[in-house]
C-alpha positions in Angstrom: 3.4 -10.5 5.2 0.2 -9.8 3.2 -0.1 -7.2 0.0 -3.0 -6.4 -1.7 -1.7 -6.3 -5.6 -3.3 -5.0 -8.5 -2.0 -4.9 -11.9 -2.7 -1.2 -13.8 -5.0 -1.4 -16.3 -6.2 -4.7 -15.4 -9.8 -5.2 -14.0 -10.3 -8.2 -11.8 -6.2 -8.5 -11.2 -6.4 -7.7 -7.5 -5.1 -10.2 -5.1 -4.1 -10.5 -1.3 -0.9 -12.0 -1.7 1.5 -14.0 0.8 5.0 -11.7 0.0 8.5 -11.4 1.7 9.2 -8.7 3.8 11.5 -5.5 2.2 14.6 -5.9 4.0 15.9 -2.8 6.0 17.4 -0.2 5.2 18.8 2.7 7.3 16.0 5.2 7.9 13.4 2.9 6.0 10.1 2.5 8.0 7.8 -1.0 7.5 4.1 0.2 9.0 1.8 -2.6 9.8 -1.6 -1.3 8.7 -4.8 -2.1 11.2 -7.5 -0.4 8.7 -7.9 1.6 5.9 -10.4 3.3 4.1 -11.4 2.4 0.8 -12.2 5.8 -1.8 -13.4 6.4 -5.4 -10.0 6.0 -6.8 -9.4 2.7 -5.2 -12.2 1.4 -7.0 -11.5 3.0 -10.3 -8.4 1.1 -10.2 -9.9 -2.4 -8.9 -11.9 -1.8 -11.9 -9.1 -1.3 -13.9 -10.1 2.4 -15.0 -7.1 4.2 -13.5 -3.8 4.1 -15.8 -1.0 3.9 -14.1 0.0 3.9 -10.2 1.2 7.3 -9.0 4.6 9.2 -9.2 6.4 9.7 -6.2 6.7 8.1 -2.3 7.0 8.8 0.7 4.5 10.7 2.8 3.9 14.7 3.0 3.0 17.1 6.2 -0.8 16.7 6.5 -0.9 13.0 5.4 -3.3 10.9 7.6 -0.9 7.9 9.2 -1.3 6.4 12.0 1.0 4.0 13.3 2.0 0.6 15.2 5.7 1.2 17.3 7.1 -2.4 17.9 10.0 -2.8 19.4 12.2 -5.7 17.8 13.1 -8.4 20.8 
């Protein structure tokens, strides 16, 4: 699968890498993105101005996701 990687701190570092796929775990979701939408703080950290990445996972009530069902064959 493909995983756009940047290093914190580090302007320039992003890269769309080749990477394995997480294996599964019991309740563990893998989303496929389509699109996504590219804001202020994205660029801050392409540009290496941001820190550190964020605390925390998962998704909250109100989060904009919209997802791909596949059915493993």
């Amino acid at each position: 699968m493909k995983a756009l990687r940047v290093a914190p701190k580090a302007p320039g570092s992003a890269s769309l890498d080749d990477v394995a796929e997480p294996p599964a775990e019991d309740g563990a979701l893998l989303v496929e993105m389509v699109a996504i939408g590219v804001c202020g703080t994205d660029r801050e950290i392409l540009e290496g101005l941001y820190g550190a990445a964020p605390a925390g996972s998962g998704f909250s009530r109100g989060d904009c996701v919209v997802p791909i069902v596949r059915r493993p064959d």
